[in-house]
Steps between C-alpha positions, in 0.01 A plus 500: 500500500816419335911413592447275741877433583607215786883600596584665227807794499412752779401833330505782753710607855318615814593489840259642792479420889125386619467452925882475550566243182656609221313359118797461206469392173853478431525252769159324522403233294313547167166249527286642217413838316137646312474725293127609389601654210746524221463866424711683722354850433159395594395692799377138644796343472665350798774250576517260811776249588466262766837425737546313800830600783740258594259462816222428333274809492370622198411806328419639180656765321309716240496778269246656333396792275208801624197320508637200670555388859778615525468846383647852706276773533606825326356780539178461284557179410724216486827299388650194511679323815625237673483339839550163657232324701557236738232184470408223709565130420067538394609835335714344229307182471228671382740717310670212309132317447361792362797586215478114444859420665501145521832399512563803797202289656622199451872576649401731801151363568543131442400419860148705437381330183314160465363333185148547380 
């Protein structure tokens, strides 16, 4: 795993309408993005940034090459795409504790977290 990036500059534009509620990047807010690779041209690579909407909801955006989630069929085989997926409050806890995003914790999860 590597660039682990907490509000950084938003990278990509995507817009799409899930059950009557229209998903923006341009106007959502940036939380945090993951990227599991450097190498762009590896058919594994994919790209996910984590936003939250003025209201609250959040969603991911990602892209990703052939072989990753977020691949198109083709024909035969495969290319690269990119959707948006809407998550739960659990949904992007678990997102932000598994790519180690402590301080997205911290600020939009403060009310869920106790000391050990």
């Amino acid at each position: 795993m590597c660039n682990f990036k907490y509000k950084q500059n938003k990278y990509y534009s995507m817009k799409k309408v899930i059950d009557k509620k229209v998903y923006n990047t341009e106007t959502a807010e940036l939380v945090a993005s993951f990227r599991n690779m450097d190498n762009r041209t590896n058919f594994r690579f994919f790209e996910e940034e984590l936003y939250v909407t003025k209201k609250g909801a959040f969603f991911l955006y990602g892209e990703g090459n052939a072989l990753s989630q977020y691949s198109i069929p083709n024909g035969n085989g495969s290319s690269g795409g990119e959707d948006i997926v809407v998550l739960t409050a659990e949904e992007t806890y678990d997102w932000l504790e598994k790519y180690n995003q402590t301080e997205a914790i911290e600020e939009y999860f403060a009310d869920n977290l106790e000391e050990a």
